[in-house]
C-alpha positions as CSV (number, residue, x, y, z in Angstrom):
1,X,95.7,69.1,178.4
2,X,98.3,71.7,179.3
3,X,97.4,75.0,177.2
4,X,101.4,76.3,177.9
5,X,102.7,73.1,176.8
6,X,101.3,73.7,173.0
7,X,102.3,77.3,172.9
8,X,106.3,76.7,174.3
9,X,106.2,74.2,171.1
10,X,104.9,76.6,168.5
11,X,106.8,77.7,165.2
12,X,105.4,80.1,162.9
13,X,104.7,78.7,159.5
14,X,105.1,81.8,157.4
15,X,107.9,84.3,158.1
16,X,107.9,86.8,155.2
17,X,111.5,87.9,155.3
18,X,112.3,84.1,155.1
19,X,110.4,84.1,151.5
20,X,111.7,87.8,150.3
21,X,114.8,89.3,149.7
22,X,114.0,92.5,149.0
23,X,110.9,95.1,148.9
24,X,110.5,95.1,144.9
25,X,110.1,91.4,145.6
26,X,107.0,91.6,147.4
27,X,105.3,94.0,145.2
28,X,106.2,91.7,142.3
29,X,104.6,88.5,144.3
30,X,101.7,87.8,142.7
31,X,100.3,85.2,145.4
32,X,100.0,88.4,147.6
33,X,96.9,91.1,148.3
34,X,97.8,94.4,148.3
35,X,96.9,94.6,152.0
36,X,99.4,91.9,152.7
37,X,102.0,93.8,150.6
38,X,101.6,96.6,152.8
39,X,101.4,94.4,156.0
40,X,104.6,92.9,155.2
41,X,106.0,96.2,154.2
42,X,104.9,98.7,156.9
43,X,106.7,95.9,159.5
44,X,109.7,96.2,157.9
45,X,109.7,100.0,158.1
46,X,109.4,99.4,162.3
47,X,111.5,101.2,164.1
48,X,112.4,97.7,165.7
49,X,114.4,96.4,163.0
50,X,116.5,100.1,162.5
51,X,120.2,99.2,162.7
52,X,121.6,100.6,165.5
53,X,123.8,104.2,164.6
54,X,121.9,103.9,161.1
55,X,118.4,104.6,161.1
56,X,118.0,104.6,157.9
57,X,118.9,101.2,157.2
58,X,116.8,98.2,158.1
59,X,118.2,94.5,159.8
60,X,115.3,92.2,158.8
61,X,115.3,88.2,160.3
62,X,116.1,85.6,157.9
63,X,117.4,88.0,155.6
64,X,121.2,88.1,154.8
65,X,121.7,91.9,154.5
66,X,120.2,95.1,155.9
67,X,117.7,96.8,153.3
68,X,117.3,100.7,153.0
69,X,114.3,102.4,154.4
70,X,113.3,104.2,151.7
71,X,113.5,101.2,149.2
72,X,110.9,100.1,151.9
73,X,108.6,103.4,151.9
74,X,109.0,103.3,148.1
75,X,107.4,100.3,147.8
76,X,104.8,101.3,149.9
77,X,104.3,104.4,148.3
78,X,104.0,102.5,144.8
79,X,101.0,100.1,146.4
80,X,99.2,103.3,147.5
81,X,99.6,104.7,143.6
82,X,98.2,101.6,142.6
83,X,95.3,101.9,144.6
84,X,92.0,103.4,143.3
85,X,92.5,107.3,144.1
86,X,90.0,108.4,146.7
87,X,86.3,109.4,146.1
88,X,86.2,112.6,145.5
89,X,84.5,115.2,148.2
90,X,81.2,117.3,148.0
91,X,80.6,120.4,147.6
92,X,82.9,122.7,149.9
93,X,81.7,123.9,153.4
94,X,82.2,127.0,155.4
95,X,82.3,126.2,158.8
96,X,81.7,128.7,162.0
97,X,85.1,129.2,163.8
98,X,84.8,127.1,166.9
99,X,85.1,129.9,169.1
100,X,82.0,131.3,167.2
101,X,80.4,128.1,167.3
102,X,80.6,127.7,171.7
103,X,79.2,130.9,172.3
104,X,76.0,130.3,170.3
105,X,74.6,133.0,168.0
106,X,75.4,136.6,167.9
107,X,73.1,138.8,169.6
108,X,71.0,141.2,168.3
109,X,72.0,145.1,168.0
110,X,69.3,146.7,169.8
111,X,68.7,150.1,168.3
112,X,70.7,153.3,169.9
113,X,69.3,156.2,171.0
């Protein structure tokens, strides 16, 4: 069997912009994890869908309008305040400045006479 004759045939089951018309409309897709959200999301934010002499806008397949950028780093901002916050850190650390650190230890002070 000819592997290139099943890829030239393939179609893609699941294209998201086909299913979405907007950003607010994944977030509120219940069906979808919160790393598929952000999936979805962060590939619309790609500089490869920027329309051309507007950056800021957005020309997504399938859909039937360009959508803003920052309606799409909203949303993504919103799925990281939904996330549990971080853990929080130890106890602080003072660290040797790295210059300090490559020379090794100061040397001694030998007594003067």
């Amino acid at each position: 069997m000819n592997a290139k004759a099943n890829v030239t045939g393939f179609k893609p089951l699941f294209h998201p912009a086909a299913h979405y018309a907007s950003a607010s409309a994944v977030l509120d897709d219940p069906g979808l994890s919160t790393p598929e959200k952000r999936i979805i999301l962060s590939s619309w934010a790609s500089d490869m869908y920027a329309v051309e002499s507007q950056p800021a806008l957005r020309e997504i397949p399938g859909m039937d309008r360009p959508i803003r950028l920052t309606d799409i780093l909203a949303a993504l901002r919103k799925l990281d305040d939904d996330d549990d916050p971080p853990p929080r850190g130890g106890a602080a650390m003072r660290l040797r400045r790295p210059a300090a650190a490559a020379s090794g230890p100061e040397p001694a002070h030998v007594g003067t006479t």
